[in-house]
C-alpha positions as CSV (number, residue, x, y, z in Angstrom):
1,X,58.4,31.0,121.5
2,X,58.7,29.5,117.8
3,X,61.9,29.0,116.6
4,X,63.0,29.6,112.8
5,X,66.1,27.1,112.3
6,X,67.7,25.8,108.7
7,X,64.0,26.4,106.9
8,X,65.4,26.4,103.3
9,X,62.2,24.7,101.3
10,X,60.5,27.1,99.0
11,X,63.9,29.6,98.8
12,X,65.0,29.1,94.7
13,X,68.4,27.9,94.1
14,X,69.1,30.9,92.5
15,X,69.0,33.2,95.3
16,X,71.2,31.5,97.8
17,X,74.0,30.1,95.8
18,X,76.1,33.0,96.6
19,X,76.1,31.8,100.6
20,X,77.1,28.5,99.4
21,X,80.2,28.8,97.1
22,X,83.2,27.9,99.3
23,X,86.7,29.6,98.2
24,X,88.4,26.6,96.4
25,X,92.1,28.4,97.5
26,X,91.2,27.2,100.8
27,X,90.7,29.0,104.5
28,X,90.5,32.7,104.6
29,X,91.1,33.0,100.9
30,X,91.5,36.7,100.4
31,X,91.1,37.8,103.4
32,X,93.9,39.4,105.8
33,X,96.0,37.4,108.1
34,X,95.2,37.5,111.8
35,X,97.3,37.9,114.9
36,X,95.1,36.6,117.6
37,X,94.8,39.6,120.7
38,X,96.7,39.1,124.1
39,X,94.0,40.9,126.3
40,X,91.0,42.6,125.8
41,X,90.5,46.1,125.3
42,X,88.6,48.7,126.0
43,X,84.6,48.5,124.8
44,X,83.9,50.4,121.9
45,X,80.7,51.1,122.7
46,X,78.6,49.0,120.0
47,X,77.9,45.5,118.9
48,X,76.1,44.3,116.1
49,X,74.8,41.1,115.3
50,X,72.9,38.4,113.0
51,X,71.2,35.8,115.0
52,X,68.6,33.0,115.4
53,X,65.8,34.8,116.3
54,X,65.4,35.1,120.7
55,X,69.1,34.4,120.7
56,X,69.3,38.1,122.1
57,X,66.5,38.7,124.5
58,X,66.4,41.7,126.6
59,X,66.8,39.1,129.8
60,X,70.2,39.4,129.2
61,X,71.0,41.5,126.6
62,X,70.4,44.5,128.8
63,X,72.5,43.2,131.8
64,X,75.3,42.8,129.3
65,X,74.3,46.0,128.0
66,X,74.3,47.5,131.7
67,X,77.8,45.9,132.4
68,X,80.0,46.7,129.1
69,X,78.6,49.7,127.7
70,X,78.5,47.9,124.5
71,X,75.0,48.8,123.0
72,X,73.8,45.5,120.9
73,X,71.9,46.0,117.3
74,X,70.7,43.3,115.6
75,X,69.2,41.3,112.4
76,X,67.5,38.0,113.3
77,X,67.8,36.0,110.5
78,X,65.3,33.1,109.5
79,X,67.9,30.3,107.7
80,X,71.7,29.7,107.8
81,X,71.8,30.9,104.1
82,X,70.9,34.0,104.7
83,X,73.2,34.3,107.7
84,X,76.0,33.7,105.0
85,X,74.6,35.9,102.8
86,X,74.7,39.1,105.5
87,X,78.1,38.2,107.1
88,X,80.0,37.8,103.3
89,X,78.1,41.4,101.9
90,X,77.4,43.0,104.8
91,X,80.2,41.5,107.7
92,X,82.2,44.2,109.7
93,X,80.6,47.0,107.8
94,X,77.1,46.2,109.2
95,X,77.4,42.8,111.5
96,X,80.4,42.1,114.0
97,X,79.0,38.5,115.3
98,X,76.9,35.7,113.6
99,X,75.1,33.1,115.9
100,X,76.3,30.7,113.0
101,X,75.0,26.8,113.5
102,X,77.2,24.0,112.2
103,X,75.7,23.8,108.3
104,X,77.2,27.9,108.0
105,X,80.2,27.8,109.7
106,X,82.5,26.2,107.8
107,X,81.4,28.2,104.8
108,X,81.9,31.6,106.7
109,X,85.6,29.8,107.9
110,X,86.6,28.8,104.2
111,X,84.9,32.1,103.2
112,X,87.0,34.1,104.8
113,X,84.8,35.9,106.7
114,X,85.1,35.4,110.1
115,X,88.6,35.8,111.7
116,X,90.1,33.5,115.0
117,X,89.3,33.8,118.2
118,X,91.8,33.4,121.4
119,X,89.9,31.1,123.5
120,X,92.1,32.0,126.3
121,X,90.6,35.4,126.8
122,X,87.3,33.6,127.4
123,X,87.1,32.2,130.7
124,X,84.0,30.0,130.6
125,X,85.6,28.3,128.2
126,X,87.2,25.7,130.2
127,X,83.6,25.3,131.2
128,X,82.7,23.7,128.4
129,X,82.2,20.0,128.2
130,X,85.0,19.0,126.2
131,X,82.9,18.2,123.4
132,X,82.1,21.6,122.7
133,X,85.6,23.1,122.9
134,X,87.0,22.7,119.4
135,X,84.4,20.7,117.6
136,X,84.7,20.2,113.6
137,X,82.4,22.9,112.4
138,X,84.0,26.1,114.5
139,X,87.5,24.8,115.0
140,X,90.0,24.2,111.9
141,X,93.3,22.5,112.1
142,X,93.5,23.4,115.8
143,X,92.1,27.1,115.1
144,X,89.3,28.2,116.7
145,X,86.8,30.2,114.7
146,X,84.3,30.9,117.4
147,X,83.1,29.8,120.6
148,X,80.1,27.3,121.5
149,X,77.3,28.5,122.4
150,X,73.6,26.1,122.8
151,X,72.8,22.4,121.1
152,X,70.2,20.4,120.2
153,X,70.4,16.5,119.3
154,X,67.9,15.7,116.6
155,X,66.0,12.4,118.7
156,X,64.0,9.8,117.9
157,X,60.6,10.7,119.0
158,X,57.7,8.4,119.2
159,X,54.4,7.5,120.7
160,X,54.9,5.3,123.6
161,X,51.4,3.4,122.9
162,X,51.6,2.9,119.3
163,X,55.2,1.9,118.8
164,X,55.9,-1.0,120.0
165,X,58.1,-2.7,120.8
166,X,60.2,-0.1,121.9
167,X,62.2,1.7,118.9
168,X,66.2,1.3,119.2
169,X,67.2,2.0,115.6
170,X,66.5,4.7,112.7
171,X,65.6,1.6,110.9
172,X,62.1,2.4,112.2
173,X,61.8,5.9,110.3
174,X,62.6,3.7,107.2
175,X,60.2,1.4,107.7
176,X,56.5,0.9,105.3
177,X,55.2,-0.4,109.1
178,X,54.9,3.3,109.8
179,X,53.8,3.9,106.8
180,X,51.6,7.6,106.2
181,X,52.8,7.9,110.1
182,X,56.3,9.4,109.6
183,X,57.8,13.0,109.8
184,X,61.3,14.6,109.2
185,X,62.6,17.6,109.5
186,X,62.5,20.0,106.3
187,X,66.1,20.2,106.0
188,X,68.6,19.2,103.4
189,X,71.2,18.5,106.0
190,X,68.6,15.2,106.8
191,X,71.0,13.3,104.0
192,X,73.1,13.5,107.1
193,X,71.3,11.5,108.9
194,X,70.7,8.9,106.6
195,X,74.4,8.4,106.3
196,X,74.4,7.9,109.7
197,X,71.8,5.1,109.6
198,X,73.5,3.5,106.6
199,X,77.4,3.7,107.8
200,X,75.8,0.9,110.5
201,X,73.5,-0.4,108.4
202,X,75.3,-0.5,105.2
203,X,79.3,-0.5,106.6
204,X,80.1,-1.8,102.9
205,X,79.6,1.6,101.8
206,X,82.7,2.8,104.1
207,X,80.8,5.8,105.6
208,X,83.2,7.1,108.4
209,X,81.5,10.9,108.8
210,X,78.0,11.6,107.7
211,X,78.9,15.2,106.2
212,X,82.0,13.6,104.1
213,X,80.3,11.8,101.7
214,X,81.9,10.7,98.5
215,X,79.1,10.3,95.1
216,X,79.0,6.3,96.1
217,X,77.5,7.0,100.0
218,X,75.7,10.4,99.0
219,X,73.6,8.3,96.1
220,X,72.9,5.7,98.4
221,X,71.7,7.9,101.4
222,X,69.5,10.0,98.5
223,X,68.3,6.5,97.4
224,X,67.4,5.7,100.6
225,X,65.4,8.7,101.5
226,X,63.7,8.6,98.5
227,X,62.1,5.7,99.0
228,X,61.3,7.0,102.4
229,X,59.5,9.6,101.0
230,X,56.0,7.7,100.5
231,X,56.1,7.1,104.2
232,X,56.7,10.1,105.5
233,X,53.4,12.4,106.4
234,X,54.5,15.4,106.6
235,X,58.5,17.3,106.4
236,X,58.2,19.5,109.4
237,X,59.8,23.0,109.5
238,X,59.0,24.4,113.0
239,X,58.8,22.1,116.0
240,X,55.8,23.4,116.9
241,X,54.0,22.1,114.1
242,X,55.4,18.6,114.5
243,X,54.8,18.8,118.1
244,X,51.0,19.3,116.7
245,X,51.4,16.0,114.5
246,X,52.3,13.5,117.3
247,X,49.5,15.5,119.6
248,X,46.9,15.1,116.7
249,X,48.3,10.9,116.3
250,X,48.6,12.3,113.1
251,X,52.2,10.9,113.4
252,X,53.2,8.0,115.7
253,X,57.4,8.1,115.1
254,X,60.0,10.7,113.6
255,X,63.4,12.4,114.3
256,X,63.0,15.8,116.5
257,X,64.1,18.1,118.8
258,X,64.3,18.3,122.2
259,X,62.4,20.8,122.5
260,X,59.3,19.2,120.1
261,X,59.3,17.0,122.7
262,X,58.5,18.8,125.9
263,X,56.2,20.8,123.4
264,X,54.5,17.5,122.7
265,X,54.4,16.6,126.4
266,X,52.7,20.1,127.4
267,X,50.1,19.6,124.9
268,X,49.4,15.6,126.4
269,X,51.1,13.3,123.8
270,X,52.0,10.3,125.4
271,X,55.9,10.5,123.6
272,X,59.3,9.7,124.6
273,X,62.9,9.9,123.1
274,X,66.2,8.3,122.7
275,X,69.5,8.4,121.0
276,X,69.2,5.2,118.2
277,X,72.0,3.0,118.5
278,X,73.4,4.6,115.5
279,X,74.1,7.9,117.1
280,X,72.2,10.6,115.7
281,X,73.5,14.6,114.7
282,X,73.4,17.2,116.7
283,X,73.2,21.1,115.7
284,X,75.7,23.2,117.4
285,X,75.8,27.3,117.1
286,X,78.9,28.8,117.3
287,X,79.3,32.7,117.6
288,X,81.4,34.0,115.6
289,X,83.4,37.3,114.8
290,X,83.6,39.3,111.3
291,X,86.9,39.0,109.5
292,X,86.4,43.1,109.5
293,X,85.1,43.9,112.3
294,X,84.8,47.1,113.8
295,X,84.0,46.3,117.9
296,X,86.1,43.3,118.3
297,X,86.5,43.8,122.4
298,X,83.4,44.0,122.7
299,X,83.0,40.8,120.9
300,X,85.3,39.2,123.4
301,X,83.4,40.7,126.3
302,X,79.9,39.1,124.7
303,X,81.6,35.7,124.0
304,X,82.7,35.7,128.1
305,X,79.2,37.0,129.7
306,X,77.0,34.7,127.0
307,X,79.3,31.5,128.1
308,X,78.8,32.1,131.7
309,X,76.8,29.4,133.5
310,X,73.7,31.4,134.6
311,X,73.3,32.9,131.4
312,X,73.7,30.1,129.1
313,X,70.9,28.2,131.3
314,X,68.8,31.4,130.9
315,X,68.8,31.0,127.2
316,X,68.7,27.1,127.4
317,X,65.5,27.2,129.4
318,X,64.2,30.3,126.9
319,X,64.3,27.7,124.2
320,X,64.6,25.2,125.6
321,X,68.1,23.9,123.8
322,X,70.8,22.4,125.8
323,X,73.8,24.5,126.7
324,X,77.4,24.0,126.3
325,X,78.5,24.6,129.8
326,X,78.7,21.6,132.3
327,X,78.3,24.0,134.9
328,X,74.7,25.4,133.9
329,X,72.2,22.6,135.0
330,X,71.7,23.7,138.5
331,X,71.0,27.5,137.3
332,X,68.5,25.6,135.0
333,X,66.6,23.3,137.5
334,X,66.3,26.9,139.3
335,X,64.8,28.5,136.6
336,X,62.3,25.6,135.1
337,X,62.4,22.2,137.7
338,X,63.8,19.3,135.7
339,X,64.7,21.6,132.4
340,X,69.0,20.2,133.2
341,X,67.6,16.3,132.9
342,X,64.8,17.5,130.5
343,X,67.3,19.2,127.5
344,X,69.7,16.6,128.1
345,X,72.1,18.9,129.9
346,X,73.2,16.2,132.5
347,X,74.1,13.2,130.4
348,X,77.5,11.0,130.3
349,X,81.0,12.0,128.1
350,X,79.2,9.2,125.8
351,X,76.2,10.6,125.3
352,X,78.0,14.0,123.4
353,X,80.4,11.4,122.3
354,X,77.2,9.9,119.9
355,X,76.3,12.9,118.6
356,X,77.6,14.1,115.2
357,X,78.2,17.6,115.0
358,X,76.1,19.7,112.3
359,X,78.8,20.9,109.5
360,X,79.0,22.3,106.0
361,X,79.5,19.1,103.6
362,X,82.5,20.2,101.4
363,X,84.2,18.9,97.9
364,X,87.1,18.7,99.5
365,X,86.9,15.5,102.9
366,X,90.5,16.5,103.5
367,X,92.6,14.2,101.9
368,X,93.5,16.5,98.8
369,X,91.2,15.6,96.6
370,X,87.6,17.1,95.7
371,X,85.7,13.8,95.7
372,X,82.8,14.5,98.3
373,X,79.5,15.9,97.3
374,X,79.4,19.9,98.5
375,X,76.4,21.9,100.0
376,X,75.0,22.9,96.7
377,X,74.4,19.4,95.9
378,X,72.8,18.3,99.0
379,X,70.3,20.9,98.4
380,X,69.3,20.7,95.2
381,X,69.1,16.4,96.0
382,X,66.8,17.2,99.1
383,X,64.8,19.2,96.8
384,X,64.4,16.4,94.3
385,X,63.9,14.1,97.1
386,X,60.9,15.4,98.0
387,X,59.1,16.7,95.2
């Protein structure tokens, strides 16, 4: 299965600066105030939702289905912009829930236009490692705008007989030794991750969170990536493709997905993967609920069944992505042998601890001021980047 995640080159600015515009009035503006449910309801019979596309496969859609009464429609969507774009003109009216990943969220929070959620009426919740119970990008000042759902660090992948010595830095991705040899995702949120490279790198600049970037860090991380770009072989936009590109020796190093690399594997490349010593980010999805929606118990009876161990490591091993439950691994190692140590599902508190949770770069870093560099920047500076 081929995965459509964050592909934003070739859309005009034009057309998606709608999704990206972020209230200035702050959380909710114009929206209704909430008072968060004490108990769940009785099914209303219908769910409808924008998601990544396999996110709702029949394997357990149906059960679900089978087990509520509430009937799922749905949109799969091919970006997070157009994910926006459907919950803000068509939320509640036509979508209840959004499968929204960590560069949407924040804009659908500060949008208005998704609502709370009581965390409390969903069980497998506690479940969760604790990384993944009120992270940044779904959970505001202590309010929680959705639950967790599936994550994916982006690795360092490389050939294990042409890099040598060992990699243990980003550095290498930056580096003319590798020149022609390089790849990257297609993705403006990649400024992120050399932010990350240059907070160690560069600690001069001050860089304390990737996504928070004031005009001083963001030019230097552009800067940086710029002169990347004469390295690089190819920006990849499906993992497929760059699973193709280490197979072919086409590349040799480049930062991925888990899932590029048991692709890569499958297919014979002699790869492997770590965490840098810088960290690295981490996409998180987050389901979340319409500010006007119309079925919101069944909403709550979705979030509980989804976060359930067995069903989580159904979806992980559909990917394969990593879920968000502790409890899930041996479900997985039932379903696919190895797929818990394989999608990283098994590792150490530190391990989540280094990864740095996709999320919605805003003017506003939080300390009452708009000095940071917004969404609509980093896209139009990716696009310059690499033409």
């Amino acid at each position: 299965m081929i995965r459509k995640r964050h592909v934003i080159a070739g859309v005009l600015l034009a057309c998606v600066i709608a999704a990206l515009v972020i209230p200035a009035t702050g959380i909710g503006s114009g929206s209704k105030a909430f008072s968060l449910p004490t108990k769940i309801g009785k099914g209303e019979g219908k769910l409808t939702m924008i998601a990544w596309e396999g996110y709702l496969q029949p394997e357990w859609v149906k059960p679900f289905e089978k087990q509520t009464g509430c009937q799922i429609t749905y949109k799969y969507a091919g970006s997070s912009d157009e994910m926006v774009t459907d919950m803000r003109l068509g939320g509640g009216g036509t979508y209840d829930m959004v499968s929204a990943s960590g560069d949407a969220s924040l804009r659908l929070i500060y949008g208005g236009d998704v609502q709370p959620v009581n965390v409390n009426l969903v069980k497998p919740w506690k479940q969760f490692y604790q990384a993944f119970q009120s992270p940044p990008n779904n959970t505001v000042k202590g309010v929680h705008y959705g639950v967790s759902l599936q994550f994916g660090p982006n690795i360092l992948l490389y050939n294990t007989k042409l890099v040598k010595p060992k990699p243990t830095s980003w550095a290498s991705i930056y580096s003319p030794k590798y020149r022609g040899k390089i790849t990257v995702p297609d993705n403006p949120i990649q400024i992120a991750d050399a932010a990350l490279y240059l907070s160690k790198a560069k600690p001069s600049l001050g860089i304390k969170d990737p996504y928070e970037l004031t005009k001083t860090q963001f030019d230097a991380a552009v800067n940086l990536l710029k002169q990347q770009r004469p390295l690089i072989k190819k920006y990849w936009v499906l993992a497929s493709d760059e699973a193709q590109l280490f197979k072919s020796n086409d590349v040799v190093i480049g930062a991925a997905w888990p899932q590029t690399e048991v692709q890569a594997k499958g297919a014979g490349a002699p790869v492997a993967d770590l965490i840098p010593k810088e960290g690295a980010t981490s996409w998180l999805d987050t389901w979340m609920l319409s500010s006007k929606s119309k079925h919101p118990n069944c909403a709550y009876m979705w979030w509980n069944y989804i976060s359930q161990p067995k069903v989580q490591a159904e979806q992980g091993v559909f990917w394969p992505e990593t879920p968000v439950n502790k409890f899930a691994c041996k479900y997985m190692d039932k379903i696919q042998k190895g797929s818990c140590h394989a999608y990283h599902a098994d590792e150490p508190l530190s391990y989540y601890k280094s990864l740095k949770f996709w999320k919605t770069p805003l003017a506003d870093c939080g300390n009452g001021k708009k000095d940071c560099i917004d969404y609509t920047q980093w896209l139009q500076a990716w696009t310059a980047i690499k033409g």
